[in-house]
C-alpha positions, -999 to 999 in steps of 0.1 A, spaced: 207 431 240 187 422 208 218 399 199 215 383 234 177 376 230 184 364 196 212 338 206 192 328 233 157 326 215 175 304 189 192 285 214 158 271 223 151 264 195 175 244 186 168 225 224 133 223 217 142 204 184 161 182 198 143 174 229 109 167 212 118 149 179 116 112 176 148 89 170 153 106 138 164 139 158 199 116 157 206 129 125 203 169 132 220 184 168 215 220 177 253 224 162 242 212 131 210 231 131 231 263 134 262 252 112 250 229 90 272 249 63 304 238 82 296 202 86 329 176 76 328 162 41 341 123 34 341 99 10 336 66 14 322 31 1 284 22 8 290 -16 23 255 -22 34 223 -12 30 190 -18 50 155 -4 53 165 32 43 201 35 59 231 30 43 265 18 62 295 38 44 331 27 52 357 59 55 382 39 43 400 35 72 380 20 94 353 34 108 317 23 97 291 55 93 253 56 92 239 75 66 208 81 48 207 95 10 194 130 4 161 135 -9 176 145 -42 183 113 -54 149 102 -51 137 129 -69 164 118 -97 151 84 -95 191 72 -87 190 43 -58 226 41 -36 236 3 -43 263 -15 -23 297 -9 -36 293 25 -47 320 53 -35 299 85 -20 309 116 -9 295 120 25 287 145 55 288 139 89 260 147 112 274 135 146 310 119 150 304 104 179 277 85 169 291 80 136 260 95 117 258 112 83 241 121 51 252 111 16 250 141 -6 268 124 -38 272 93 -57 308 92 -72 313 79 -110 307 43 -109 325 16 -129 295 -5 -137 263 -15 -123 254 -52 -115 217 -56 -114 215 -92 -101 229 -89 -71 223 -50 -70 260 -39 -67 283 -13 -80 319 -9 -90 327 -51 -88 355 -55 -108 357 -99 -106 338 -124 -101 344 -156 -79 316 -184 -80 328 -211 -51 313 -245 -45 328 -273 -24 345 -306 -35 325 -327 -10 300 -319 14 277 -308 -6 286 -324 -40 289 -298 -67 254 -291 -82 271 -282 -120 236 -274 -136 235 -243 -103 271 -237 -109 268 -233 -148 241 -211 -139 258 -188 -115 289 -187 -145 261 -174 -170 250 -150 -150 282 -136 -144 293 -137 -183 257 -118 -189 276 -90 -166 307 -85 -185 327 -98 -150 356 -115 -150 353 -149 -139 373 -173 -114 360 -207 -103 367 -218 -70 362 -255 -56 363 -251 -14 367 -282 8 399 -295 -11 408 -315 13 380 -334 12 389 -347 -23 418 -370 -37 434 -360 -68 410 -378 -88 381 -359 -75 405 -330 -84 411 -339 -117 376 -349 -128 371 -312 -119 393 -298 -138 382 -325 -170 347 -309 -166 357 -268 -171 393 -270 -189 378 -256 -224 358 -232 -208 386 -204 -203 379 -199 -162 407 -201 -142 405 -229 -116 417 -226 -82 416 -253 -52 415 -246 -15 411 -255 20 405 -235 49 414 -265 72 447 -265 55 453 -233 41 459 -248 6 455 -222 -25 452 -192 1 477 -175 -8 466 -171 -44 433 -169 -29 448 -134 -14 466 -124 -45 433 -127 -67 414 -104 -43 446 -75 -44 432 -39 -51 401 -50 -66 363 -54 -55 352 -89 -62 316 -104 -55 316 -140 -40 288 -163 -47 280 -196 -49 253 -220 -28 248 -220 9 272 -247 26 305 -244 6 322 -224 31 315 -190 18 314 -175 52 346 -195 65 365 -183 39 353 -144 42 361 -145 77 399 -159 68 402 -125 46 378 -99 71 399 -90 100 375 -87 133 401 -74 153 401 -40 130 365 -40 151 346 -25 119 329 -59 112 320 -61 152 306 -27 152 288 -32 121 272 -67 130 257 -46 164 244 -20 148 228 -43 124 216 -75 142 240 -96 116 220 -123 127 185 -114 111 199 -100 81 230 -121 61 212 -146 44 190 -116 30 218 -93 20 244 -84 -2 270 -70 21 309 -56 11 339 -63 36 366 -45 36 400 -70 29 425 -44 33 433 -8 13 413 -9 -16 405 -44 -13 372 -55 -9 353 -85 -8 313 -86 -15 291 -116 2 260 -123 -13 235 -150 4 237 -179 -4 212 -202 -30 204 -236 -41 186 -223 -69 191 -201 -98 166 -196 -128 178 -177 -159 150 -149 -169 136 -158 -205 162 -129 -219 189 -141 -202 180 -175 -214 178 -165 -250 207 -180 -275 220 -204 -244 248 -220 -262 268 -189 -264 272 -190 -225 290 -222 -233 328 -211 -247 337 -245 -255 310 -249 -279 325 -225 -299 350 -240 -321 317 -264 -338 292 -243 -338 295 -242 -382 303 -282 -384 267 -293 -374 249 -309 -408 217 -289 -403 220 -251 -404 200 -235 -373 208 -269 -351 199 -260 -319 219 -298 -306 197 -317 -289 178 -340 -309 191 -337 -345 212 -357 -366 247 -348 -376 254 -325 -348 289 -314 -342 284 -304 -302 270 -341 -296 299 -360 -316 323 -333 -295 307 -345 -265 315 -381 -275 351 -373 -283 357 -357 -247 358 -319 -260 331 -314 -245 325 -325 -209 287 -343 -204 282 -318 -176 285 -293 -195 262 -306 -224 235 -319 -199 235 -279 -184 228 -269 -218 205 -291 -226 184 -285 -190 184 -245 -201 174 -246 -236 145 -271 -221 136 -245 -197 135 -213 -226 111 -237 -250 89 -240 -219 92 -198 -211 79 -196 -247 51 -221 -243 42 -203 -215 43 -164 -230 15 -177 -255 
């Protein structure tokens, strides 16, 4: 009898709790009140996150919504996209859950917040917009500041002749990036396109308009429904021009979005010693006349004569020249 009245005393409980708890009552049911010692343990890749809840992908493919347990705020650790948690789930169904840990990560990227990106592809279009190259120096910079491998992509290809091609190429062949051209009209360079993503995480940036977003969707298979099911639990619509989001390619293959930009500025550290984010100034950096030249207005500088003599590209120069501008006017400014 006392076992009775117990099961049944608890029992309400548990309905009670349920019953008269706001939407956040998703996360616990009676079940999980009762057993919350038996609940399914997964791990998984964090893919989104937005005002507190954080979308983990099983691998597989099905999307779960979690929150992080308190005890990462009291460690002062933040879940960033990309990283692999252990997880439990809360209600299959509904595909709800807790993340309880944070599994080892790779590295951290700070701008975009991500974790565990292992490359780097900065895309901007032939034609339609015109390449911005002081923006696209910038987004290489930022990149090299991260220690990620990088891979420059030119979209729209075949919007542009072999001259536009090659005037391309003129402009970045001393820096050391690989190159690649493609079309998602044709379907030029998408098959090394596919072979450069293969078992890795790679972040995807560049300006809006270059056909970011075309491309992802090439490469992001809708008909696995994961990216439909996400997009209505999220409202896509409001939220992916804010947000750094990670789609799943294929078995360990994923490919992170960030929004797009038509600007980029360089904080003063990042802007400190700029020619170093320019490789190809390398080789005559100790051949300038003036020890400390900083090439820009002095005589007998080896970048500027290397500019004239095509080793350098003007592009290039004029990117360096825009960024050292900019630190002189940070300091100005600190004082």
């Amino acid at each position: 009898m006392g076992k009775h009245i117990s099961g049944r005393f608890l029992s309400g409980i548990c309905f009670l709790c349920v019953k008269s708890c706001s939407k956040s009552t998703r996360w616990m049911d009676g079940r999980s009140f009762l057993r919350g010692r038996q609940k399914e343990h997964m791990q998984g890749k964090v893919i989104k996150g937005i005002g507190g809840f954080y979308y983990v992908h099983d691998g597989i493919g099905r999307i779960y919504e979690c929150k992080a347990r308190g005890i990462f705020r009291n460690r002062n650790v933040k879940l960033l996209v990309g990283d692999n948690v252990e997880f439990e789930i809360l209600n299959e169904e509904e595909g709800l859950g807790n993340v309880t840990e944070i599994l080892p990560r790779k590295n951290v990227l700070a701008r975009p917040s991500a974790a565990n990106v292992e490359q780097a592809v900065i895309m901007f279009a032939c034609r339609e917009p015109e390449p911005n190259f002081g923006l696209l120096d910038r987004f290489l910079i930022r990149m090299d500041l991260q220690d990620l491998p990088v891979v420059l992509v030119f979209g729209k290809a075949d919007l542009a002749d072999e001259a536009a091609r090659q005037a391309l190429r003129d402009i970045y062949r001393n820096t050391g990036y690989p190159m690649l051209f493609l079309s998602t009209q044709t379907g030029e360079g998408m098959e090394q396109f596919s072979e450069l993503l293969e078992g890795k995480t790679t972040i995807l940036a560049g300006p809006s308009g270059v056909g970011k977003t075309s491309l992802r969707n090439l490469f992001v298979k809708e008909s696995e429904g994961e990216t439909g099911a996400l997009s209505r639990k999220l409202m896509r619509g409001k939220h992916t021009t804010r947000h750094t989001e990670i789609f799943r390619v294929r078995e360990n293959t994923y490919l992170l979005d960030t929004p797009g930009f038509t600007a980029l500025t360089l904080s003063e550290a990042e802007s400190q010693n700029c020619r170093e984010y320019f490789p190809e100034f390398m080789p005559f950096w100790n051949e300038c006349r003036f020890q400390g030249c900083v090439h820009m207005e002095e005589p007998g500088c080896r970048i500027k004569q290397a500019v004239e003599e095509g080793a350098i590209s003007p592009e290039r120069y004029a990117s360096y020249r825009q960024l050292y501008l900019e630190t002189k006017e940070m300091e100005k400014r600190k004082y």
